[in-house]
DRENDO-1510 file (C-alpha; in Angstrom, 1 decimal, always signed):
<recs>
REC; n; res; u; v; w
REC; 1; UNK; +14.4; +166.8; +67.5 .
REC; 2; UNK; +17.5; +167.9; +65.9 .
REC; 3; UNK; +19.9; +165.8; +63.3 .
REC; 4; UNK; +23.0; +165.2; +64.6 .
REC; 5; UNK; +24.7; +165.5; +60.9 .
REC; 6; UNK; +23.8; +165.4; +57.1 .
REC; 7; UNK; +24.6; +163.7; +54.3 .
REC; 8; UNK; +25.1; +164.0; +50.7 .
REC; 9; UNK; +23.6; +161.0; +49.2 .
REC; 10; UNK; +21.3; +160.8; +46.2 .
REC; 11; UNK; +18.0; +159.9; +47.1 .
REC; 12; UNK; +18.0; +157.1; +45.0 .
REC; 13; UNK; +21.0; +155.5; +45.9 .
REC; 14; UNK; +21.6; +152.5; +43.5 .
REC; 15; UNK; +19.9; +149.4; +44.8 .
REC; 16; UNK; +23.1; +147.2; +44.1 .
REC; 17; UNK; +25.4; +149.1; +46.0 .
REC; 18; UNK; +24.9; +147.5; +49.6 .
REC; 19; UNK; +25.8; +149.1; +52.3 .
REC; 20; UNK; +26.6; +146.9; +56.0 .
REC; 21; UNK; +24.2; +146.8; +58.6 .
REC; 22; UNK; +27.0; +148.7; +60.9 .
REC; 23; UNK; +27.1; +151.9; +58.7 .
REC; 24; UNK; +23.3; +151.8; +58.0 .
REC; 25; UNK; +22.8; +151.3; +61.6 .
REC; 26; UNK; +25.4; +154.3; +62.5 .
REC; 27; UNK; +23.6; +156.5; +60.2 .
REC; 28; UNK; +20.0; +156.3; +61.5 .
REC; 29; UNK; +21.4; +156.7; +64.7 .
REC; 30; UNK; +23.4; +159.6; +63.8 .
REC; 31; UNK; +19.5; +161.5; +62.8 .
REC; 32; UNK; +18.9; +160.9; +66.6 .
REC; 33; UNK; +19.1; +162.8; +70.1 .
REC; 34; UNK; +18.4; +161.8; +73.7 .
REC; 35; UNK; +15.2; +163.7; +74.2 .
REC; 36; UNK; +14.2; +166.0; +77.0 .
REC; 37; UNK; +13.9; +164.8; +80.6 .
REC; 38; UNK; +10.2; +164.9; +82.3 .
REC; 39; UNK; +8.4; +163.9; +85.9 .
REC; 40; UNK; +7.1; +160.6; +86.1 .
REC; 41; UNK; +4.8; +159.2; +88.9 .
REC; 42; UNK; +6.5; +155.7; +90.6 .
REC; 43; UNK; +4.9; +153.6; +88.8 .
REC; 44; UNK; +5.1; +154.4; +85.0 .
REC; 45; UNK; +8.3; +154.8; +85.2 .
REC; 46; UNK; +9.6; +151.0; +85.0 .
REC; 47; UNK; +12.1; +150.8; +82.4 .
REC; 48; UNK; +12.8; +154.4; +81.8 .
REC; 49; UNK; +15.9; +156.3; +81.8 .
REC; 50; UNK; +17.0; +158.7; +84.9 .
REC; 51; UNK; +17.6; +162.0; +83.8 .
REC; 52; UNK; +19.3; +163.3; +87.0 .
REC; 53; UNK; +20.8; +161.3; +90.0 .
REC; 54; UNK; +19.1; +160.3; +93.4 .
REC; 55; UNK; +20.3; +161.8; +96.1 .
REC; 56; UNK; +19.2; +160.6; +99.6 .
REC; 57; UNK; +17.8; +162.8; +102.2 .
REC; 58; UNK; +18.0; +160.7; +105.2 .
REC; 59; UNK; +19.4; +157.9; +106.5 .
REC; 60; UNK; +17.3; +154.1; +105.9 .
REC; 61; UNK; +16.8; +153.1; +108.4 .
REC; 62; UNK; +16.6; +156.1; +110.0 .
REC; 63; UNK; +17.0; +154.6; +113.7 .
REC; 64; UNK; +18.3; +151.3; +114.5 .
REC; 65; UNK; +16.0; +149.1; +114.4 .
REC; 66; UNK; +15.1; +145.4; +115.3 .
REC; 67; UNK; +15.3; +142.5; +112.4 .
REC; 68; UNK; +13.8; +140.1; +114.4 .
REC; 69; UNK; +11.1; +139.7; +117.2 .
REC; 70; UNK; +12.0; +139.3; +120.8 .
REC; 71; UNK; +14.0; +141.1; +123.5 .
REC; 72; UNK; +16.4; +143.9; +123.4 .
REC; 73; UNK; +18.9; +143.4; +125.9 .
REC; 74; UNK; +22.5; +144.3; +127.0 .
REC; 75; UNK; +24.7; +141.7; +125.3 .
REC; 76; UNK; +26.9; +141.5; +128.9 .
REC; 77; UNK; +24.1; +141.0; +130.8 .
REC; 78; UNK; +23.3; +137.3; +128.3 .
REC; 79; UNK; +26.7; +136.7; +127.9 .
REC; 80; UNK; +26.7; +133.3; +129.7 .
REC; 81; UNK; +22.9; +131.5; +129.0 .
REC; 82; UNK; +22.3; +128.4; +127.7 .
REC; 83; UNK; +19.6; +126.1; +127.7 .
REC; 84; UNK; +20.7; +124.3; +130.3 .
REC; 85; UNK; +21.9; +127.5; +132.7 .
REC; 86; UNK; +19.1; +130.5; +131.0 .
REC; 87; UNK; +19.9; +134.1; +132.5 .
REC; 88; UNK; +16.3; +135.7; +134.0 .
REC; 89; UNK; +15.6; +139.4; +133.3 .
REC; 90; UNK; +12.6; +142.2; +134.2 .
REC; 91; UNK; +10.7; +142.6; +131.1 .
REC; 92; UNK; +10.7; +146.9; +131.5 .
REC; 93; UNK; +8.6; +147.6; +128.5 .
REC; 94; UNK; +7.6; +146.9; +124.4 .
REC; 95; UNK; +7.8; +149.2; +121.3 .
REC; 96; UNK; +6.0; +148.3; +118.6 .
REC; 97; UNK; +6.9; +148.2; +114.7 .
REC; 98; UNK; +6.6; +152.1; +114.2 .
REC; 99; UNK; +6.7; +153.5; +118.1 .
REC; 100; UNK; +9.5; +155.0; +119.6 .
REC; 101; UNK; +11.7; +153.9; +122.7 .
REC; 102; UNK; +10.4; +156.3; +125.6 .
REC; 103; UNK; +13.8; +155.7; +127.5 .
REC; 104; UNK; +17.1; +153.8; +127.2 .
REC; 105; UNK; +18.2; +150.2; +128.3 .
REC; 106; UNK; +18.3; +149.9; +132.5 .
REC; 107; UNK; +21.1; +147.0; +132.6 .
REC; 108; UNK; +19.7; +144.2; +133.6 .
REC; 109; UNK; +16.3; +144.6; +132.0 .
REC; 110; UNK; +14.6; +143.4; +128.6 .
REC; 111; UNK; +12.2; +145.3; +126.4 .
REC; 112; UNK; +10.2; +143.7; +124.3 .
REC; 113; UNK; +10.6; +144.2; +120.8 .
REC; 114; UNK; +9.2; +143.8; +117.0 .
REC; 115; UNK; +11.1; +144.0; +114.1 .
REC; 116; UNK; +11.3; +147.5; +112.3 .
REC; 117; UNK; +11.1; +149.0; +115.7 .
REC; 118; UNK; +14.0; +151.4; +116.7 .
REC; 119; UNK; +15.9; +149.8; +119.2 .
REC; 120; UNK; +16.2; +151.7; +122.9 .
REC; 121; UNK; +19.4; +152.9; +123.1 .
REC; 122; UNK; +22.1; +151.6; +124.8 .
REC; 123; UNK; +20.8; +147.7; +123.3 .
REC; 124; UNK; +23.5; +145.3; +122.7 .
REC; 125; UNK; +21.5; +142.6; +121.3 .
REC; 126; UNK; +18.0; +141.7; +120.3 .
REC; 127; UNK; +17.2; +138.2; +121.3 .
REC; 128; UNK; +14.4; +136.2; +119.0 .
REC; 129; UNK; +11.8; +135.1; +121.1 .
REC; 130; UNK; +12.6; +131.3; +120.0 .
REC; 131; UNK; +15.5; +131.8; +122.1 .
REC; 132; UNK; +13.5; +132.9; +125.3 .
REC; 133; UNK; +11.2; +131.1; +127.4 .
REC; 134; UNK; +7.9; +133.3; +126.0 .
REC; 135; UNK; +5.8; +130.6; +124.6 .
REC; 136; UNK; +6.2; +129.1; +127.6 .
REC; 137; UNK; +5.1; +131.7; +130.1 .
REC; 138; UNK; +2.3; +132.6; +127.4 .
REC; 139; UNK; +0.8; +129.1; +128.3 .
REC; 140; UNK; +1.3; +129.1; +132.2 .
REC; 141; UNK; -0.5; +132.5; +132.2 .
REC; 142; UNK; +2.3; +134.6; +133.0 .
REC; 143; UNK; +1.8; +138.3; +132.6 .
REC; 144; UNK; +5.5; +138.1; +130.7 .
REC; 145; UNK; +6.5; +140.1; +133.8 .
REC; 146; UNK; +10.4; +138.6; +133.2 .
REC; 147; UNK; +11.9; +136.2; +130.4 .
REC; 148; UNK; +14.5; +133.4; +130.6 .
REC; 149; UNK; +17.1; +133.8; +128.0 .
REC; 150; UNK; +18.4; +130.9; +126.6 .
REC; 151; UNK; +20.6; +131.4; +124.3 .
REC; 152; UNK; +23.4; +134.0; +124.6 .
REC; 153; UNK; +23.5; +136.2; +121.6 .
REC; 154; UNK; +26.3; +138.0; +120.1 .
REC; 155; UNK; +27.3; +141.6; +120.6 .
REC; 156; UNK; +25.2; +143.4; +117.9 .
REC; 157; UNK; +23.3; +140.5; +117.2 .
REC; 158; UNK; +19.7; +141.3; +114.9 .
REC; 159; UNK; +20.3; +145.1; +115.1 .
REC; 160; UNK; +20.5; +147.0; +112.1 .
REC; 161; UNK; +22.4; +150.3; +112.4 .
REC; 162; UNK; +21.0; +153.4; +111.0 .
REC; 163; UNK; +22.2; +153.9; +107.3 .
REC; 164; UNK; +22.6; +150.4; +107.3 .
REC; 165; UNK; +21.0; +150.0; +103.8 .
REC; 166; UNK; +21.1; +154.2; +102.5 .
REC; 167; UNK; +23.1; +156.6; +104.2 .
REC; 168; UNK; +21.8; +160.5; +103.7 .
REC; 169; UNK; +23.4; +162.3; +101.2 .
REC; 170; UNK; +24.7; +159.3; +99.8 .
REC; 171; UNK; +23.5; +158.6; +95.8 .
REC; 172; UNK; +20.8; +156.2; +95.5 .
REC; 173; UNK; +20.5; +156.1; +91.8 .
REC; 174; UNK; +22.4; +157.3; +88.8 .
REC; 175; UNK; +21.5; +159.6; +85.5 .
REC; 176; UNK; +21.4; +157.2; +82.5 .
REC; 177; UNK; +20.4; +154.4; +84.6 .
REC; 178; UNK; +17.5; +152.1; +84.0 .
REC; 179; UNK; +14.7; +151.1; +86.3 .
REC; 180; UNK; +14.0; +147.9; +87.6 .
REC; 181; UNK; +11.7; +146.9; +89.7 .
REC; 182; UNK; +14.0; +147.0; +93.3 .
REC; 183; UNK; +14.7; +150.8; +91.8 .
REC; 184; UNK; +11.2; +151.9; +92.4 .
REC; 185; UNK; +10.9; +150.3; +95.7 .
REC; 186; UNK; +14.3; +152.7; +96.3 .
REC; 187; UNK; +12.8; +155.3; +95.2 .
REC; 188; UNK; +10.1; +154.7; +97.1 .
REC; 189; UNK; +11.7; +154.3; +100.4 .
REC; 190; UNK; +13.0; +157.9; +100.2 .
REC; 191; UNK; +9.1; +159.0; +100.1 .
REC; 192; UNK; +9.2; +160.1; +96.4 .
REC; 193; UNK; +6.8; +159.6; +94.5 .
REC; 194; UNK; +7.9; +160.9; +90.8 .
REC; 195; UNK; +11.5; +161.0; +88.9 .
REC; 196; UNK; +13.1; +162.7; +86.7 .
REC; 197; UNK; +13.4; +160.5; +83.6 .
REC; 198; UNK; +13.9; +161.0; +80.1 .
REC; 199; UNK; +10.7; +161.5; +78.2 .
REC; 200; UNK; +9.3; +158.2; +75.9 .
REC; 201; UNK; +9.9; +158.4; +72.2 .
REC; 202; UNK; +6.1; +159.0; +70.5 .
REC; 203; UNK; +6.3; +157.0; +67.5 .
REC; 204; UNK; +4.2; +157.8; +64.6 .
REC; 205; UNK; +3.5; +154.4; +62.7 .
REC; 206; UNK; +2.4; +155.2; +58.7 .
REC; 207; UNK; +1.7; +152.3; +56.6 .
REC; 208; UNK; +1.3; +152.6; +53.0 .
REC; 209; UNK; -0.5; +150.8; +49.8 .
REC; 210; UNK; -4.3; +150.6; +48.5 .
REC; 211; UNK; -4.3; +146.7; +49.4 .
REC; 212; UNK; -4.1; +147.2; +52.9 .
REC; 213; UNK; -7.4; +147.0; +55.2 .
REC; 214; UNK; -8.0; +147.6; +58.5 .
REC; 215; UNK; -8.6; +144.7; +61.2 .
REC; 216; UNK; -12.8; +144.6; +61.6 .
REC; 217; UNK; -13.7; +145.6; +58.0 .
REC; 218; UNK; -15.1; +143.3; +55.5 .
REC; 219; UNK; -12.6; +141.7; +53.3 .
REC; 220; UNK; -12.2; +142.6; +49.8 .
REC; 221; UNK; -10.7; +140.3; +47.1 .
REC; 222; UNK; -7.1; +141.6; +46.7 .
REC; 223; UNK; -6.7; +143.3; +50.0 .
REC; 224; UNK; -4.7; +142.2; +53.1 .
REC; 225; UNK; -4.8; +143.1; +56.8 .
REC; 226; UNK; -2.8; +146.1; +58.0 .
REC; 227; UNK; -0.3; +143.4; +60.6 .
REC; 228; UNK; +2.8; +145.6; +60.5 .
REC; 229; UNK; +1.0; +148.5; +62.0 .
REC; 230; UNK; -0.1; +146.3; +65.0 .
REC; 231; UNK; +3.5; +143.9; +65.3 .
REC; 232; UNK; +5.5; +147.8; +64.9 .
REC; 233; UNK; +3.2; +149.6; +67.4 .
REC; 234; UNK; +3.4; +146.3; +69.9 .
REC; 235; UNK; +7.5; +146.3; +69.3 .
REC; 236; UNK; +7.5; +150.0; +70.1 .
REC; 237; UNK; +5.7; +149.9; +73.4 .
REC; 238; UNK; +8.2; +146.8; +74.3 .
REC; 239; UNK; +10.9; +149.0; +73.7 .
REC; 240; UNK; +9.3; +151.9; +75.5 .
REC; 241; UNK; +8.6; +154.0; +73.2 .
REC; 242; UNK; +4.4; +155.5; +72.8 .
REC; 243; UNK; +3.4; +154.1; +69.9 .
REC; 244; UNK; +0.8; +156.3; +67.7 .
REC; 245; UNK; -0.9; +154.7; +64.5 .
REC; 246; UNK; -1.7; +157.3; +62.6 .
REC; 247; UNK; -3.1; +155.2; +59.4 .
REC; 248; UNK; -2.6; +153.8; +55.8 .
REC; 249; UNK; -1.6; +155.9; +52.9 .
REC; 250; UNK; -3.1; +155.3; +49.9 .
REC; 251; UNK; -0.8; +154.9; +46.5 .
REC; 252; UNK; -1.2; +159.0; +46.1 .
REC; 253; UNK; +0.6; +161.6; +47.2 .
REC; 254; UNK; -2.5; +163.6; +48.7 .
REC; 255; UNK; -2.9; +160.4; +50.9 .
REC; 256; UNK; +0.8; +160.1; +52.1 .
REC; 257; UNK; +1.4; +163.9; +52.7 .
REC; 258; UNK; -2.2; +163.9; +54.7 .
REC; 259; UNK; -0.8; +161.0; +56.9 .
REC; 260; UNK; +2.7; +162.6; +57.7 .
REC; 261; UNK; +0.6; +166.2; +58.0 .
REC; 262; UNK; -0.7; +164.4; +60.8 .
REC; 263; UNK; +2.7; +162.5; +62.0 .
REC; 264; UNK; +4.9; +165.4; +62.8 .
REC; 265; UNK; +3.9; +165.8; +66.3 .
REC; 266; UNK; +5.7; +162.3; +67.2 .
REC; 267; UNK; +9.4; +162.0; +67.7 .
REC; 268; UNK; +9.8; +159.6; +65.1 .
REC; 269; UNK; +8.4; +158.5; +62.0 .
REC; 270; UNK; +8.1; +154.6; +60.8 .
REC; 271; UNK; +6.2; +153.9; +57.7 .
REC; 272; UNK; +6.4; +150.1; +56.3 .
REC; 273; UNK; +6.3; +149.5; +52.6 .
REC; 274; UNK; +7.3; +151.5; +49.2 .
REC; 275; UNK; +11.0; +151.7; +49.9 .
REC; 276; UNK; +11.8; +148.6; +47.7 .
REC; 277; UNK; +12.9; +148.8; +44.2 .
REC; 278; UNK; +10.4; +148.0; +41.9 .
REC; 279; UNK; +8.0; +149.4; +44.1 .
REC; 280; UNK; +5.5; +152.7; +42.6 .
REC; 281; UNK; +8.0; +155.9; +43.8 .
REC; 282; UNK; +5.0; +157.7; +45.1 .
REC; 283; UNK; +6.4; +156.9; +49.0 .
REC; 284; UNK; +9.9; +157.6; +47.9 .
REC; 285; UNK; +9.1; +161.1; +46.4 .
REC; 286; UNK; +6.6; +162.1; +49.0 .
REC; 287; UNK; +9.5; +161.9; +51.6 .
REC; 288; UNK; +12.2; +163.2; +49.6 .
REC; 289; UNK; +10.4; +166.0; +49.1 .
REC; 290; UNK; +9.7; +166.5; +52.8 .
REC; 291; UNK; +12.9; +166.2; +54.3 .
REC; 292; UNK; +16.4; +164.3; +53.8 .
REC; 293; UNK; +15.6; +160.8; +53.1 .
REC; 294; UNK; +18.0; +157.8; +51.8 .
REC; 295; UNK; +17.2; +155.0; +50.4 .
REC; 296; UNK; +19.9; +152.1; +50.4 .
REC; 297; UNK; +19.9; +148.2; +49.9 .
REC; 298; UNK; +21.5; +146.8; +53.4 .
REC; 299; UNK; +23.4; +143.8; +53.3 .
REC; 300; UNK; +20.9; +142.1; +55.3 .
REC; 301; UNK; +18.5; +139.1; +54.8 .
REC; 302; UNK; +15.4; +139.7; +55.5 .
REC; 303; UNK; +14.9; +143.6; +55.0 .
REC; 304; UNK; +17.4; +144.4; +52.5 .
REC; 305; UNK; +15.5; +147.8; +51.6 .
REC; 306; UNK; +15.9; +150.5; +54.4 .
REC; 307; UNK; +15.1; +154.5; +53.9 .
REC; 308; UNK; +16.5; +157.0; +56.6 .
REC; 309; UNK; +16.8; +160.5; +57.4 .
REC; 310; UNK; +14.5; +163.5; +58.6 .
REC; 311; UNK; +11.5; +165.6; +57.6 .
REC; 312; UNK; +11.1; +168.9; +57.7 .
REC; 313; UNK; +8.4; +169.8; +60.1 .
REC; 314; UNK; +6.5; +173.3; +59.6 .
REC; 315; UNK; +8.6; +175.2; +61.8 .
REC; 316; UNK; +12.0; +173.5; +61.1 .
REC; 317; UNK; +12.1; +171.0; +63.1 .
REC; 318; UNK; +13.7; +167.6; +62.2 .
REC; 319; UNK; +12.4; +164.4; +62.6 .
REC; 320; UNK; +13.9; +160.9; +62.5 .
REC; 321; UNK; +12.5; +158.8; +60.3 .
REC; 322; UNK; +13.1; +155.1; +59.6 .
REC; 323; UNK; +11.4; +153.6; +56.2 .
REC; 324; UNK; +10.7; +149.8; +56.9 .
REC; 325; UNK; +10.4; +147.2; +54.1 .
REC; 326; UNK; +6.5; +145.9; +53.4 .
REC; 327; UNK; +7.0; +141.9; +54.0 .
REC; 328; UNK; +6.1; +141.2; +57.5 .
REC; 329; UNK; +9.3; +139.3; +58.7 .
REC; 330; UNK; +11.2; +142.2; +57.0 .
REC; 331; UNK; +9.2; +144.5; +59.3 .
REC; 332; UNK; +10.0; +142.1; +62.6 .
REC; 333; UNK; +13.8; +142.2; +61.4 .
REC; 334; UNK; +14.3; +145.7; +60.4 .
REC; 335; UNK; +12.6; +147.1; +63.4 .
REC; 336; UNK; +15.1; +144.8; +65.6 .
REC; 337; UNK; +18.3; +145.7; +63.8 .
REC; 338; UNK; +17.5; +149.3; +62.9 .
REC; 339; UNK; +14.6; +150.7; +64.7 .
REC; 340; UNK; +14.7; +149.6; +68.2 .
REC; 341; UNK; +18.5; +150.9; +68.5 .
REC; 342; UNK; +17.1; +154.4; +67.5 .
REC; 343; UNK; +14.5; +154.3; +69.9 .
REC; 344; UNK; +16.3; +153.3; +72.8 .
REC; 345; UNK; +18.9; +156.0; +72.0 .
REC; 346; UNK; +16.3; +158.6; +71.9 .
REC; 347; UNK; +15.0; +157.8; +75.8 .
REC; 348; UNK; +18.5; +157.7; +76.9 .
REC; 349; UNK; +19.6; +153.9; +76.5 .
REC; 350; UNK; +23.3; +154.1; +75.8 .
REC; 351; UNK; +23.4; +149.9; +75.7 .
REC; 352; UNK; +21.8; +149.2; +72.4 .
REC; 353; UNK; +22.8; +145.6; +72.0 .
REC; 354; UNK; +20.6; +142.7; +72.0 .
REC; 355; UNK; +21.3; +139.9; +74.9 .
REC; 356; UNK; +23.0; +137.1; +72.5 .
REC; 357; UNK; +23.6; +133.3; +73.4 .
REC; 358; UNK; +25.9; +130.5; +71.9 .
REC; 359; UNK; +23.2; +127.9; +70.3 .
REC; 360; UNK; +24.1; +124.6; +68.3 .
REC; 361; UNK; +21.8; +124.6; +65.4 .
REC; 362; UNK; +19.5; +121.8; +64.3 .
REC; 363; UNK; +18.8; +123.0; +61.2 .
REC; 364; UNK; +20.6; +124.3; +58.3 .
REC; 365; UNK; +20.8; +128.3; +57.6 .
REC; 366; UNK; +20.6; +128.9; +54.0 .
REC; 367; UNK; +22.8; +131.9; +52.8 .
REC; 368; UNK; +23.1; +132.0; +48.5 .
REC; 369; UNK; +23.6; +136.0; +48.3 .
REC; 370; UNK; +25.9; +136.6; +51.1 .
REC; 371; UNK; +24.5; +139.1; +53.0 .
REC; 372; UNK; +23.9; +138.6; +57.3 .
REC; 373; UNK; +20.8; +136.3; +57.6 .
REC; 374; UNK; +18.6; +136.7; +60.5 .
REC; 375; UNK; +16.9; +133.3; +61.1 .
REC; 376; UNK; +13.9; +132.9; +62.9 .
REC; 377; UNK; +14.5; +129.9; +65.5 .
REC; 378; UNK; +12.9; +128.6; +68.5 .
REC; 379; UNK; +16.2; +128.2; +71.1 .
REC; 380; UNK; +15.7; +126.0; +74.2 .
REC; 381; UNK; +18.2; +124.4; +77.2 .
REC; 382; UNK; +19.5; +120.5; +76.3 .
REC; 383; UNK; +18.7; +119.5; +79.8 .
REC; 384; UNK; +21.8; +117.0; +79.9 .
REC; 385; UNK; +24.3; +119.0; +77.9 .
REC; 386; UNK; +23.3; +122.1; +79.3 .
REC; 387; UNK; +24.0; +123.8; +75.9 .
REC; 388; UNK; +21.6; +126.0; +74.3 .
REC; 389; UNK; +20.0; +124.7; +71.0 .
REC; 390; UNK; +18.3; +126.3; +68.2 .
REC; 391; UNK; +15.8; +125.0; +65.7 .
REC; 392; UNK; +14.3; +126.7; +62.9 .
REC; 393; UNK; +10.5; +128.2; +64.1 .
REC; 394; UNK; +9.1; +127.3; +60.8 .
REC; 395; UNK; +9.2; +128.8; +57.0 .
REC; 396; UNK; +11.6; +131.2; +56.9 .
REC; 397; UNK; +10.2; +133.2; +53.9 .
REC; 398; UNK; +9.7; +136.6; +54.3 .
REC; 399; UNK; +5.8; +136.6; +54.5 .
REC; 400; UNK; +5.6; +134.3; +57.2 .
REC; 401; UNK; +4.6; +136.2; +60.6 .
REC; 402; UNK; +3.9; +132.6; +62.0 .
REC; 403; UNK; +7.6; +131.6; +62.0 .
REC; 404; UNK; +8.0; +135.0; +63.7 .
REC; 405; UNK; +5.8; +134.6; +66.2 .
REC; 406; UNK; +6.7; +131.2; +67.3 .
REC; 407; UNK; +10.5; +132.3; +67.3 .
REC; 408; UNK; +12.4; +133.4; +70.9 .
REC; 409; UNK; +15.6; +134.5; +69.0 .
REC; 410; UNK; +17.5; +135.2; +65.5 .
REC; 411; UNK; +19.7; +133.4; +64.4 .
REC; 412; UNK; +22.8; +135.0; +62.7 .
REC; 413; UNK; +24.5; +133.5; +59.7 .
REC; 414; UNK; +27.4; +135.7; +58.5 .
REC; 415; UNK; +28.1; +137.5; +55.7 .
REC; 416; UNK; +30.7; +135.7; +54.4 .
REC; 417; UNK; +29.7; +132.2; +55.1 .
REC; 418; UNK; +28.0; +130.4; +52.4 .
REC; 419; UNK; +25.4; +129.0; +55.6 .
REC; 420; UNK; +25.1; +127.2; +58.3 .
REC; 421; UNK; +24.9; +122.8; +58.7 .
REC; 422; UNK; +23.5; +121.1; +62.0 .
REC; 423; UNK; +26.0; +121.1; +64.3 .
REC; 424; UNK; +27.3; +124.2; +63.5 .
REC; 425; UNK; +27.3; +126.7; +66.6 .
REC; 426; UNK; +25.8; +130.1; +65.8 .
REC; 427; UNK; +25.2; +133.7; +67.4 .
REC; 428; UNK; +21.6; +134.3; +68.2 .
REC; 429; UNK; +20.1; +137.5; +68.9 .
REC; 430; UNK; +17.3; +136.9; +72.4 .
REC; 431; UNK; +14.1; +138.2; +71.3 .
REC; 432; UNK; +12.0; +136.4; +74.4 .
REC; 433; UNK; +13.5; +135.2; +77.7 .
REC; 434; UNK; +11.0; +132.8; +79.2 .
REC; 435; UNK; +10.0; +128.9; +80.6 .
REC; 436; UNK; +9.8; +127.7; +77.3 .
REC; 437; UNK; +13.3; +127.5; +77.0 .
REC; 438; UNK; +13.8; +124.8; +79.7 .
</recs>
């Protein structure tokens, strides 16, 4: 990983000087690349990016085929049955779902048929068997040695032409394209069975301070359990990056340089905690003196403190690294604003943006300090307006992962507005699509 550009600012950039979200935003990006593409078997490769366009080798179908069951027939031969006047024919032969026609169409005959099959040629029409006498005949005994057709199709009726759906040499699926679900199955139906996609983004997740314990040990008066870790690795895998917790650093700078000793395999770096002012500088000099870090306020509520840049691997190598603040809600907002953009740039996403709706707010947003506030709300359809709503999820203090978690979406108050009333209608960022809205 190679940084796009660098920059000139002072480490400790003074914490009242606040930089937007847009420009901190542009510059993490701007430490990032698209990394290298690699083969992917069919299935892990939901959500990725293609590296290289599909190109089809063949035509799907690759025959004509039948999309119904019944009788192939020539259209002219039908052209005049009814229910009440049906048009008789010798039933010459069947092909199966997966056989081949051994001859064409005799005029004046039928062949049996099942859907997928390739058509005889010289077929007009296939005929469903609702539309024929068969059940009929099936009852009386009859060895089905000729069918009544009732219903007089038209030309072409139920056969789909070769290429129909893919024609070879025709491009399937495009570079910088994401998979979904009807992708693979593409895929798929040109017998591959890996693609070319750009590689995942391994994230090295870092947390920091001597309070912080590990989920299943005994707890200690003072200490807290390490949550960021656990909400940042499951936010990473969401976003398709492989997330990697590598540990907690203690409040030394033996412990911090033995955790990123460890991190500089990954692609990118995230440590939570010790970028805030007032905080010990052991974090903030450990990384300074490890690569080009920043640290700058953001004009953003939660997660005001942000570092960014690139440490110096062993052998010159760069690599991204995102500081996120220490407060849990912080962590859920910075990661949204700042470090899911980065990773989706680095597996080849070039749309960065969150889905957003128009909700009606039933709560007030707060906003003394003027900077952008991301509230936590829970947003859900007014079945007889049809307008989306938004209510606050709960606290919206910066230590409460509850409200967090019960939240399906942010809701933005800007900048310059002193807040939000009920009533008012605001932006709000998706996190979740899901029933719960209805």
């Amino acid at each position: 990983m190679t940084a796009h550009t660098h920059h000139d600012d002072h480490v400790h950039a003074d914490e009242d000087d606040m930089i937007s979200i847009e420009e901190a935003l542009e510059r993490v990006l701007s430490y990032t690349s698209v990394l290298p593409g690699e083969s992917r078997p069919l299935l892990e490769s939901l959500g990725g990016v293609l590296a290289e366009d599909i190109i089809a080798g063949f035509d799907i179908p690759p025959l004509p085929n039948s999309g119904m069951d019944g009788y192939a027939v020539h259209a002219d031969d039908v052209a005049g049955a009814t229910e009440a006047t049906p048009i008789e024919l010798p039933v010459l032969g069947e092909v199966a779902a997966g056989a081949v026609p051994s001859a064409p169409l005799a005029p004046g005959g039928a062949i049996r048929i099942m859907t997928g099959a390739p058509v005889p040629a010289g077929s007009g029409a296939v005929v469903p068997f609702e539309d024929t006498d068969e059940m009929e005949r099936r009852s009386a005994g009859d060895d089905l040695k000729k069918i009544n057709v009732r219903r007089a199709p038209r030309p072409g009726a139920n056969i789909r032409l070769a290429g129909e759906d893919i024609g070879a040499g025709s491009k399937v699926l495009s570079r910088g394209m994401t998979l979904r679900p009807c992708d693979i199955g593409l895929a798929a139906s040109l017998g591959l069975t890996h693609l070319p996609l750009i590689r995942k983004p391994v994230v090295a997740i870092i947390s920091t301070g001597d309070e912080i314990m590990e989920p299943g040990e005994e707890r200690r008066p003072g200490a807290i359990y390490n949550s960021n870790a656990y909400t940042i690795a499951s936010f990473v895998a969401r976003h398709g990056g492989t997330p990697r917790i590598i540990g907690t650093a203690r409040d030394t700078e033996a412990s911090l340089n033995e955790m990123l000793d460890r991190a500089m395999e990954a692609d990118l770096v995230l440590t939570s905690a010790g970028v805030s002012r007032g905080d010990y500088d052991v974090v903030k000099d450990v990384l300074a003196s490890r690569g080009h870090i920043v640290n700058r306020s953001v004009r953003i509520k939660p997660a005001r403190p942000l570092a960014f840049g690139a440490l110096k691997t062993a052998d010159g190598r760069d690599i991204p690294h995102i500081g996120l603040p220490g407060n849990p809600v912080a962590v859920v907002v910075a990661f949204e604003v700042f470090a899911r953009p980065a990773i989706l740039a680095m597996a080849g996403h070039t749309s960065l943006e969150k889905p957003v709706v128009e909700a009606v707010l039933e709560d007030p947003i707060r906003n003394p300090d003027h900077r952008r506030v991301f509230a936590r709300v829970e947003v859900y359809i007014d079945r007889e307006t049809g307008d989306y709503r938004a209510r606050l999820s709960g606290s919206q203090g910066s230590g409460v992962l509850t409200a967090a978690a019960a939240a399906n979406g942010l809701a933005i108050c800007p900048e310059d507005s002193d807040g939000l009333k009920p009533g008012d209608v605001a932006t709000v960022q998706m996190l979740d699509w899901s029933e719960q809205m209805l």
